[in-house]
N, C-alpha and C positions, 0 to 999 in steps of 0.2 A: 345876864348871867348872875345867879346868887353866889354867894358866897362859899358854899358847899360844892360847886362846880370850880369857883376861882383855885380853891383849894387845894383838890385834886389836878387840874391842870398843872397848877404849879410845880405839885409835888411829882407828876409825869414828867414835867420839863429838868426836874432837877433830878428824877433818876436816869434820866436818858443822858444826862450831862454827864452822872458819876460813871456811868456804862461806858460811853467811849471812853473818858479818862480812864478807866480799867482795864478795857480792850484795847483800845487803841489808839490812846492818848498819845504813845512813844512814838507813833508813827507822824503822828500829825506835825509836829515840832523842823525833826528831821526833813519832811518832803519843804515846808515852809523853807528852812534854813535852808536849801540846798537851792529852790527857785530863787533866794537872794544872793545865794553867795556866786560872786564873792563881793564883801559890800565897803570892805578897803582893802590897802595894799598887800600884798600876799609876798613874805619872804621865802626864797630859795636857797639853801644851804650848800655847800661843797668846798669838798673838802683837798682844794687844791689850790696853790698861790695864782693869783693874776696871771695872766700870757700864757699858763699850759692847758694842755690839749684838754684836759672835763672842764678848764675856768671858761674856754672857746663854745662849748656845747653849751656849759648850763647860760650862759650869755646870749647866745644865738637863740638856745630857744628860751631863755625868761622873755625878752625882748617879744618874739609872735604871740608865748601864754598872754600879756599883758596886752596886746592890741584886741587879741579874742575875749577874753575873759571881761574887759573894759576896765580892767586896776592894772594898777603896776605892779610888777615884779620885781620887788629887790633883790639885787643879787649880793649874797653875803659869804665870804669867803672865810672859813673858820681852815686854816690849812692846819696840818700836819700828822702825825702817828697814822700814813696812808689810809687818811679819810677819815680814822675813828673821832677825831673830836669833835665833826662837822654832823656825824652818824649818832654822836652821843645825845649832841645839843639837839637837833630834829626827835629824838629817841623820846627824850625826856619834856618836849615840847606839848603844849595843846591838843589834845585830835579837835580841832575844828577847822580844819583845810588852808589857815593861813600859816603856816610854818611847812614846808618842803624842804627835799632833801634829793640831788642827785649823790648819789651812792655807785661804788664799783666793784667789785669782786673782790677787791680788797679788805675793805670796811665787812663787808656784808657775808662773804664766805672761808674767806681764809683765816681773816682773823680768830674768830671763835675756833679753830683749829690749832693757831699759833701762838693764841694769847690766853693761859687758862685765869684773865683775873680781868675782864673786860667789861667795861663800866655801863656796858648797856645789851641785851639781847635782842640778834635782828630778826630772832622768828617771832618772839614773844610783842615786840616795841615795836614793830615798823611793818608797813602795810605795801608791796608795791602795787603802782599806779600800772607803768607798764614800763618794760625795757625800749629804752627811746634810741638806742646805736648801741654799737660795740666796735673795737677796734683792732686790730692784730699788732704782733709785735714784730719787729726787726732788731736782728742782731748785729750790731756795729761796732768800729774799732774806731781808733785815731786813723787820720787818715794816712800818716808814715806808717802803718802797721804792716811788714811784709805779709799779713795773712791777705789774700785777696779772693778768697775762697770759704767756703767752711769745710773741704777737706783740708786746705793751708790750716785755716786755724785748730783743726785740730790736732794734725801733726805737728804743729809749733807746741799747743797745751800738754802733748803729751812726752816733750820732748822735755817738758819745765822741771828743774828739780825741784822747786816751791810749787806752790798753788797757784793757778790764775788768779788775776785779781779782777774778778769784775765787778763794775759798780751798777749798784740799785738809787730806786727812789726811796729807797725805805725797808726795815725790814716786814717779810711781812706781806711783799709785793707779788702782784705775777711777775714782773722782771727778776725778783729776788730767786723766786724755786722755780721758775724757767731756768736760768739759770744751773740750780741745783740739778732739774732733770734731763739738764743737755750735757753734762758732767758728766752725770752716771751713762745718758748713751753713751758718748763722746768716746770715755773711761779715762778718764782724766780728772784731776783735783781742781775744787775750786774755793778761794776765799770771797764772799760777800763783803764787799766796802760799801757801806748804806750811807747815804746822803740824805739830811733831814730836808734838803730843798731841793725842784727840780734844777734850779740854775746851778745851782753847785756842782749836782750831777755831771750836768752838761758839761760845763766846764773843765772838768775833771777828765775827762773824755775827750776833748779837741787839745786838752791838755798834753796828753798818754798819761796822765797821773795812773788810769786804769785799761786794763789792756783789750778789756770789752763792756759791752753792755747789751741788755734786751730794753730797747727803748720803743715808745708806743708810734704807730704809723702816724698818728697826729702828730705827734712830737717832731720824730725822725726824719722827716720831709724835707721841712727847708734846710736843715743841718746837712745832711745829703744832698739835694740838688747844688747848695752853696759848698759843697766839697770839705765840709768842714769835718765830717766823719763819713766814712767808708760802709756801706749797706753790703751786709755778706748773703744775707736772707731771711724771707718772712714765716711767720706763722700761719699765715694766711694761707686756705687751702688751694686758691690759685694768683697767679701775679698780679701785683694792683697796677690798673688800668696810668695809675699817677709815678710810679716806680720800675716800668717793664720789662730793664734790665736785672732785676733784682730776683734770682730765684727763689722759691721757693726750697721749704728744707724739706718736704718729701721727696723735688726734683733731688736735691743735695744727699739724700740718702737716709734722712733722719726724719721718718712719719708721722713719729712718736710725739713732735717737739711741735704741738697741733693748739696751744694754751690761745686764750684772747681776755680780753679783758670790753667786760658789756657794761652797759651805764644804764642805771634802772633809776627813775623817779618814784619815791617812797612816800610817805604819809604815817605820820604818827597814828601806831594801832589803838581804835579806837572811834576813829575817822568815821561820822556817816556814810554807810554804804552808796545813798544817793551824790555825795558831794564828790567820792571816789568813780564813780559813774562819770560824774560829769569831769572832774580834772580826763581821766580817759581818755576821752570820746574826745579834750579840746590837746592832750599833750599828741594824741595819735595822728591828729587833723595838722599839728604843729609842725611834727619831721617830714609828714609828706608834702607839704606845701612846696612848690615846687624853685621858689627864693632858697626856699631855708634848706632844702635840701641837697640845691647848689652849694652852699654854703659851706654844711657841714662835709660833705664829700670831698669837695677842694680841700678840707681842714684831717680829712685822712681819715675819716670817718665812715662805717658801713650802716644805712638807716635799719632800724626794725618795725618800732611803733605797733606794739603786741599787746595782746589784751592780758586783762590783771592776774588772769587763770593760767594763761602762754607763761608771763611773766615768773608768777608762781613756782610753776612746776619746773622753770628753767633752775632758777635761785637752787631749790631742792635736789635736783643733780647736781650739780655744781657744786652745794656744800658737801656730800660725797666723796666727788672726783677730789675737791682740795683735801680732805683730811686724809687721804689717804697717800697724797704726795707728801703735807707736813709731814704724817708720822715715818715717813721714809728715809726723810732726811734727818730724823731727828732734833727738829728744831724747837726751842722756847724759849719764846719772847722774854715771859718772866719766870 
C-alpha cells in the first residue's frame, strides 16, 4: 500500500467517524448507557414520613426494583409540603436514571393549582415512568362519633352552628378538597385543620380533636379493623374486598365523592428515553409479581403497572379535573 492510498483510507476512516458523530453520535452513547445501567446504587425519593401508606409502596417496591435491576435501591424519605420537597429534589436532580421519585396526585397535580409559587414544574421537570397503584379514600370519625352513617354525619354537620372540623394531611391534599367537595354536596360548612405529619393527623382523630377525616385505604385499615376510628365510606367505586362492611358513597348517595389518589414513579425530565424504557418494562414487572402484589393489596393498595403514554395521559386529566375543584373552593396556598 503506497502512501497515497494510506492517506486516503485514512482520511475515509476519519470522515466516516465525523459522519456518525454528526448523525448519530447522540444515539450511540444513550443505547451504551442504558445496556449498563444501572451500574450503582439508584436513589428513590418520597415524599412521605416512615410507616405511611406511599413510605409502604415505595419500600415494597424499591426492595423487587433492586433485586431486578441488580443495585440497590435506596429509599430516601424527603417528607413534607404533601410531597412537594421530595418532588422538588427528584425535579432538580440528574436525568441519568439514578435519582427516582414516587410522586402522588398531590405533588404532581394539585399543587400547581393550589400553589401559584412552586419551586419546581411537574410537566416541564419530571417524566413518568408509569403509574405503579393508586388508592381510594375513606371517610372516618372518632370512634365515639354518634355519626355511624354518612347520612348521620351529615345530618349532625348540618345541624353545626360552626364549621366541621376535619383534619388533613396537609394543605393541598386529596383528603384536604375531598373534603371541601363533600361539603358543598353534603351543603354543609367545613374548616380544614392541616396536620404537617401523618401521625399527628392520626392522632388527632382517635383523639376527636377532629370530627372527621378523608384518610387513604392504606392508612385506614388497621386503624379501623383495630376500632380505633369508625370507616363511614369509600371512594372506591365498589367495596373493598379488605373492608366489606364499609359502603360505598355512591351506595350512600353521594356519586360525586369519586376522588383517589395514584402513585406514579417519575424521572427527572431529561432522562434517556432507552433507560426510561427499561425502569418501565422492570417497575411494571415489579407490582405484578405476584409476592409483591400480595403485599401491596393487603397494604390497601389497588395495582396498575401502566405504560408511560397510560401514565401520561392519566397525569393530564387529572391536572384538569384538580384545577377546577382548587378554583372552586377558592383556595391559595400562598
Amino acid at each position: 500500500m503506497n502512501h497515497k492510498q494510506m492517506t486516503r483510507r485514512g482520511c475515509l476512516t476519519a470522515g466516516a467517524a465525523a459522519s456518525l458523530a454528526t448523525l448519530g453520535a447522540a444515539a450511540f452513547p444513550p443505547l451504551a448507557f442504558a445496556q449498563a445501567y444501572p451500574s450503582r446504587p439508584v436513589r428513590l425519593a418520597v415524599g412521605f414520613a416512615p410507616g405511611a401508606g406511599p413510605d409502604v409502596l415505595t419500600r415494597v417496591l424499591g426492595q423487587r426494583l433492586g433485586e431486578t435491576i441488580g443495585q440497590p435501591v435506596v429509599i430516601e424519605n424527603r417528607a413534607g409540603a404533601g410531597g412537594q420537597i421530595a418532588a422538588q429534589f427528584v425535579a432538580k436532580s440528574p436525568a441519568d436514571g439514578y435519582t427516582l421519585l414516587i410522586a402522588d396526585v398531590s405533588a404532581i397535580s394539585i399543587a400547581p393549582a393550589a400553589f401559584s409559587r412552586l419551586a419546581y414544574d411537574p410537566v416541564r421537570e419530571l417524566v413518568p415512568v408509569s403509574e405503579v397503584v393508586r388508592t381510594d379514600f375513606i371517610l372516618v370519625v372518632p370512634n365515639n362519633s354518634p355519626a355511624r352513617t354518612v347520612a348521620d354525619f351529615v345530618k349532625m354537620a348540618r345541624a353545626e352552628k360552626d364549621k366541621v372540623n376535619f383534619g388533613t394531611f396537609g394543605a393541598g391534599t386529596p383528603g384536604h378538597f375531598g373534603a371541601e367537595m363533600f361539603a358543598e354536596q353534603g351543603g354543609f360548612k367545613v374548616e380544614p385543620v392541616h396536620f404537617r405529619a401523618t401521625g399527628d393527623a392520626v392522632t388527632a382523630i382517635i383523639a376527636g380533636d377532629v370530627q372527621a377525616a378523608f384518610v387513604s385505604t392504606a392508612l385506614a385499615m388497621a386503624q379501623v379493623k383495630g376500632e380505633k376510628m369508625r370507616a363511614l365510606a369509600t371512594t372506591a367505586p365498589q367495596r373493598l374486598p379488605l373492608l366489606p362492611a364499609v359502603p360505598t358513597f355512591t351506595e350512600s348517595g353521594f356519586p360525586k365523592a369519586d376522588f383517589s389518589a395514584w402513585f406514579v414513579l417519575f424521572a427527572p425530565a431529561g432522562t434517556p428515553q432507552a433507560v426510561l424504557d427499561k425502569l418501565n418494562a422492570q417497575a411494571v414487572a415489579a407490582v405484578q409479581a405476584p409476592e409483591v402484589r400480595r403485599r401491596l393489596e393487603e397494604a390497601g393498595f389497588s395495582i396498575a403497572g401502566t405504560s408511560a403514554a397510560d401514565a401520561r395521559q392519566m397525569i393530564a386529566a387529572e391536572a384538569v379535573r384538580w384545577q377546577k375543584v382548587v378554583a372552586a373552593t377558592g383556595f391559595k396556598g400562598d
